[in-house]
C-alpha positions as CSV (number, residue, x, y, z in Angstrom):
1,X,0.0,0.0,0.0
2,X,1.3,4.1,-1.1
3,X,1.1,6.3,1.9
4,X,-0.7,9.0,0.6
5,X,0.2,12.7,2.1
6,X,-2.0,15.8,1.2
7,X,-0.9,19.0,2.3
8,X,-3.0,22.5,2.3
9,X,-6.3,22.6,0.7
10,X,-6.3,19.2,-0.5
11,X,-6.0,17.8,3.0
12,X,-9.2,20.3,3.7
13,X,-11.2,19.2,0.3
14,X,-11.0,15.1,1.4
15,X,-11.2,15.9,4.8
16,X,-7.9,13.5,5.4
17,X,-4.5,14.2,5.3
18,X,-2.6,10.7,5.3
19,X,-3.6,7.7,4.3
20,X,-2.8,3.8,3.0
21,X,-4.1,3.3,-0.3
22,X,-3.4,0.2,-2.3
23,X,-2.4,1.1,-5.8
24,X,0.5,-0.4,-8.5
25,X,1.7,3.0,-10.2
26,X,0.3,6.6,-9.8
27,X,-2.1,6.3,-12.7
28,X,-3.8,3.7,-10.7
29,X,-4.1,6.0,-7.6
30,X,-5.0,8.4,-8.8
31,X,-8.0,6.6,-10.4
32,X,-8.7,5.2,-7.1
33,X,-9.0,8.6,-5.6
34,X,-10.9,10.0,-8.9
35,X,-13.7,6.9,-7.7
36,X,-13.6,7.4,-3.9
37,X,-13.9,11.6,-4.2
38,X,-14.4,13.6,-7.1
39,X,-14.2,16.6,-5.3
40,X,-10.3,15.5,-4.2
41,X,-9.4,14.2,-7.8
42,X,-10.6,17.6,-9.1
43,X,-8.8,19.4,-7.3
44,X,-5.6,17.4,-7.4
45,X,-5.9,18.3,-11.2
46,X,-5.0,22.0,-10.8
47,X,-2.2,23.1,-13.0
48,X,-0.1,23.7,-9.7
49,X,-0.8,20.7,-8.0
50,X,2.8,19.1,-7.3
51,X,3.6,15.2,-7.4
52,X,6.2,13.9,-4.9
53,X,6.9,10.1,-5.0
54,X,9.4,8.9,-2.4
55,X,10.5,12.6,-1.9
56,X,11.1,13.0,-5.7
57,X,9.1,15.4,-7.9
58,X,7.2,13.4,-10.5
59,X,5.4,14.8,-13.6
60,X,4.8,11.5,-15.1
61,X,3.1,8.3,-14.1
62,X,5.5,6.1,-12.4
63,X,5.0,2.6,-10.6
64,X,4.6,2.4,-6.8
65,X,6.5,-0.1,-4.7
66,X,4.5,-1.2,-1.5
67,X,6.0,0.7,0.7
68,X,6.1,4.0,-1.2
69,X,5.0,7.2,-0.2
70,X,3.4,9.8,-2.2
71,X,2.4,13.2,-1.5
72,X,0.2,15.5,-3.0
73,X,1.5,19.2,-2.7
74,X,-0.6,22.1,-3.7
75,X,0.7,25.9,-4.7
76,X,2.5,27.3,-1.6
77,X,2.6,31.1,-0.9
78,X,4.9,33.0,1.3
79,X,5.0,36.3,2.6
């Protein structure tokens, strides 16, 4: 199973902000999430939505090993 991490507003949008998901590559969790909560998959779509896999920046699907961890990070701001 991926340990899923959402930071910012997509931890407030599902309501959750870590969680064990079973899933083979990042296509396929996504899809799993895109089932569970439309609202979530939506909003993980926005053009500045980062993918970290294993602490790595991804922009492309990639497989997942059991024990892999993938976070979700939205656009930061700073001031």
């Amino acid at each position: 199973m991926a340990r899923v991490l959402l930071f910012g507003r997509l931890a407030d949008v599902a309501g959750w902000r870590e969680r064990d998901i079973p899933a083979r590559s990042l296509a396929d969790l996504r899809g799993r999430l895109a089932a569970e909560d439309p609202a979530l998959f939506e909003a993980l779509q926005g053009p500045a939505v980062r993918t970290a896999v294993d602490q790595q920046l991804v922009s492309l699907d990639v497989d997942l090993r059991p024990d892999s961890e993938v976070a979700f990070l939205p656009p930061m701001s700073g001031g």
